[in-house]
N, C-alpha and C positions, 0 to 999 in steps of 0.2 A: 482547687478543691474538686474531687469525685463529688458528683453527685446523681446517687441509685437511685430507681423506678420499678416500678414492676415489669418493662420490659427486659431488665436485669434477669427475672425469674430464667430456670434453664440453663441460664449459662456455667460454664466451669472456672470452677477459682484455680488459678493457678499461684504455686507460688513463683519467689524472688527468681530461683533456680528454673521457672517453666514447667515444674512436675506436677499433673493436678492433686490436688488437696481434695477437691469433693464437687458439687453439682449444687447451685442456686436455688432451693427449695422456695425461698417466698421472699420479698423484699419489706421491709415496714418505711415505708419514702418518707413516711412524717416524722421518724426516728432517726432514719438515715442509717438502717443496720440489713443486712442480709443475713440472711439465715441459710447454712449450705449444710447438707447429708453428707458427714467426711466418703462413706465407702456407701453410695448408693449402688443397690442390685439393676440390673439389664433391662427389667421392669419398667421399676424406680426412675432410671437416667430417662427413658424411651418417655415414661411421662410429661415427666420436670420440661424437657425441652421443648414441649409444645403448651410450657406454662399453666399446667393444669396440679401444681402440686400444693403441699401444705407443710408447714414447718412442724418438726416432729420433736421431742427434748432432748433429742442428742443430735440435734443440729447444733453446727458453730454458730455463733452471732461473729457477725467480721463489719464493724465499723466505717463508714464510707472511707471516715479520714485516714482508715487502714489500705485501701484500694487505691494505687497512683493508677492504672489503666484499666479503659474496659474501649473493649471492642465488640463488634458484632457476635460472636461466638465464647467470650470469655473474660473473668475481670484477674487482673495481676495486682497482689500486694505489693508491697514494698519491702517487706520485713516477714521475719519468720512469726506462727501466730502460735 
């Protein structure tokens, strides 16, 4: 089982296929859900990455037990969301 943190924040979700889906806006660890900006601006991304962002209402919520990898720079689903 994936299990998120806030150092999650930043990172890019990709999908099954490797395409990114959006940018890791905030992590809730007690919940176990990330919250990702699908089309974050140049801004937006340049922030998120140095973990300084905040979850907005039209962020995904993406489920940890949704997440089979995360790496240093990025988490992969499993399945399409």
């Amino acid at each position: 089982m994936t299990v998120l943190s806030t150092t999650d924040e930043g990172k890019y979700l990709m999908d099954v296929e490797g395409e990114q889906i959006g940018i890791v806006t905030e992590v809730d660890a007690d919940a176990q859900v990330a919250f990702v900006e699908p089309e974050p601006g140049l801004a937006e991304a340049w922030v998120q990455s140095f973990g300084y962002g905040d979850a907005d209402e039209d962020d995904i919520k993406v489920p940890a037990d949704a997440v089979e990898t995360v790496t240093d720079s990025e988490l992969r689903v499993a399945k399409d969301l």
